[in-house]
N, C-alpha and C positions, 0 to 999 in steps of 0.2 A: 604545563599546558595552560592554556589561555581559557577564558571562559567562554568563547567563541569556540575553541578548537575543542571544548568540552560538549560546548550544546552538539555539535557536529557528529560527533564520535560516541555521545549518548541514541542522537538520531537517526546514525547506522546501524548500534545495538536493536533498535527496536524494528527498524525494516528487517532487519535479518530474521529478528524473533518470529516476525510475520510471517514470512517467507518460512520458517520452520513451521507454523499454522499450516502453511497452506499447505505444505509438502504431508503434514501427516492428511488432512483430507484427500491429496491424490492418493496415497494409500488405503485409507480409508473405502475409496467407491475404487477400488482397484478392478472391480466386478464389474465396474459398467466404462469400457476403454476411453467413452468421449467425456463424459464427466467427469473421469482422472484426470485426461490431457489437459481438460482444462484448470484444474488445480493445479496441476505442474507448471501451464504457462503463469496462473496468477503469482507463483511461488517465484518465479524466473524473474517476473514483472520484479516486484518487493527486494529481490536481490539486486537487481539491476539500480535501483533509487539506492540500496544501501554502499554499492559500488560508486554510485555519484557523486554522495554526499563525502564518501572517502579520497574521492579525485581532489574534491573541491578544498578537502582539509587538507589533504600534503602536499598542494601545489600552492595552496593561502590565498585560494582564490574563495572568499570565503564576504557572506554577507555580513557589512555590518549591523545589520538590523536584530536587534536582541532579542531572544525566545525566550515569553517568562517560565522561569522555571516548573512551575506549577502548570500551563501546559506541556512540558516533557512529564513533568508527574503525571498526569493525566491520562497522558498516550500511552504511555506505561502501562498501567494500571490498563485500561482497557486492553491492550495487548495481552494482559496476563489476564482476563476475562474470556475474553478470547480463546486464548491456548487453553482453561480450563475446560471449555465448551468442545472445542476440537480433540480434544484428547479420549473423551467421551468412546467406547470403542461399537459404540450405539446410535451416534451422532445424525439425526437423521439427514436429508440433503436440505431443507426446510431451514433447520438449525443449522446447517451449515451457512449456505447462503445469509440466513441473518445474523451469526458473527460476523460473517464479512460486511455485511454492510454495517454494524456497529464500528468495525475499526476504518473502514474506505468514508465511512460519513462524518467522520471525524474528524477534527484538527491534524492530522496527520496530515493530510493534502495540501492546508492551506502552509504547514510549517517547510513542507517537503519545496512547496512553492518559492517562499521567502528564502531557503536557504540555497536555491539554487541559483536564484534571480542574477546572480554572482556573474554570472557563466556570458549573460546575453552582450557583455560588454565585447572581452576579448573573443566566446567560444560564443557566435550566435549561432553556426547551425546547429553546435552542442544543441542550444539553450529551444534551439525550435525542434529539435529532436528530443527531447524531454517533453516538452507542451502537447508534440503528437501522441507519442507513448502516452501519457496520461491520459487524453482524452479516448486512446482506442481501449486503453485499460477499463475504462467504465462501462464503454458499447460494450466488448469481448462479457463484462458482468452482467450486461441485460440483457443479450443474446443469451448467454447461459441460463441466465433465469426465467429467460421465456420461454426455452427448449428443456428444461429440469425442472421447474417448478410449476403447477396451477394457480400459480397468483398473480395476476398483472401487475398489481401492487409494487412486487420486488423490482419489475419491471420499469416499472414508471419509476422508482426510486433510484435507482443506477443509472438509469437516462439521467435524470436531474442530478447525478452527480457528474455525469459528464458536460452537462451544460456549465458549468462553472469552466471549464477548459476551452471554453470556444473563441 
């Protein structure tokens, strides 16, 4: 495997692991039916990037722009911060929400970005059906946070994560 087809397949490992975050929070608020749906779409979301990143590796449609490794360390490591905090079987929705914005405010968007840029050449609506997904991924996190949480704060934080997508 190539050092390309590594960072790739490292950076599906970790959308996936996400995507397992989030599914144990839809479990989690299993008691309250809309704040589970919506861990399950965000968990769908995180699969979907790790299903892309794995088109992009076995077709070699694949960016050349090199990820320092020390940000996969990185994302990593937060990811497994993360899972530590979600696993919590006391997790409040609070804490929830602010794992998720520790790993969505992350380097993970901007890597997910770069590695998919690949696509806009030959697969443009791919590539603008990604760009939307993304941006609706962060409104669907402020909507949530402003219907689940009493903090505008989170609110305004996920907005300005979706403004990096516009």
């Amino acid at each position: 495997m190539t050092a390309t087809e590594t960072t790739y397949a490292r950076f599906e490992a970790i959308e996936e692991r996400l995507a397992h975050c989030y599914f144990l929070l839809h479990e989690r608020f299993m008691t309250d039916p809309q704040l589970a749906a919506f861990w399950v779409e965000a968990a769908m979301d995180e699969l979907q990037h790790s299903s892309l990143l794995r088109f992009c590796r076995e077709r070699s449609i694949m960016s050349v722009s090199e990820i320092d490794p020390e940000v996969s360390e990185r994302v990593a490591q937060l990811v497994e911060h993360v899972a530590s905090i979600v696993r919590s079987p006391d997790v409040s929705i609070k804490e929830a929400f602010y794992a998720s914005l520790l790993i969505e405010s992350s380097e993970i968007e901007d890597v997910f970005d770069k590695l998919t840029a690949s696509l806009r050449k030959d697969h443009f609506l791919l590539y603008q059906a990604i760009q939307t997904s993304l941006r609706l991924h962060h409104r669907k996190f402020a909507e949530a946070a402003g219907r689940f949480l009493d903090d505008p704060a989170y609110v305004e934080a996920f907005n300005n994560l979706g403004a990096r997508h516009l």
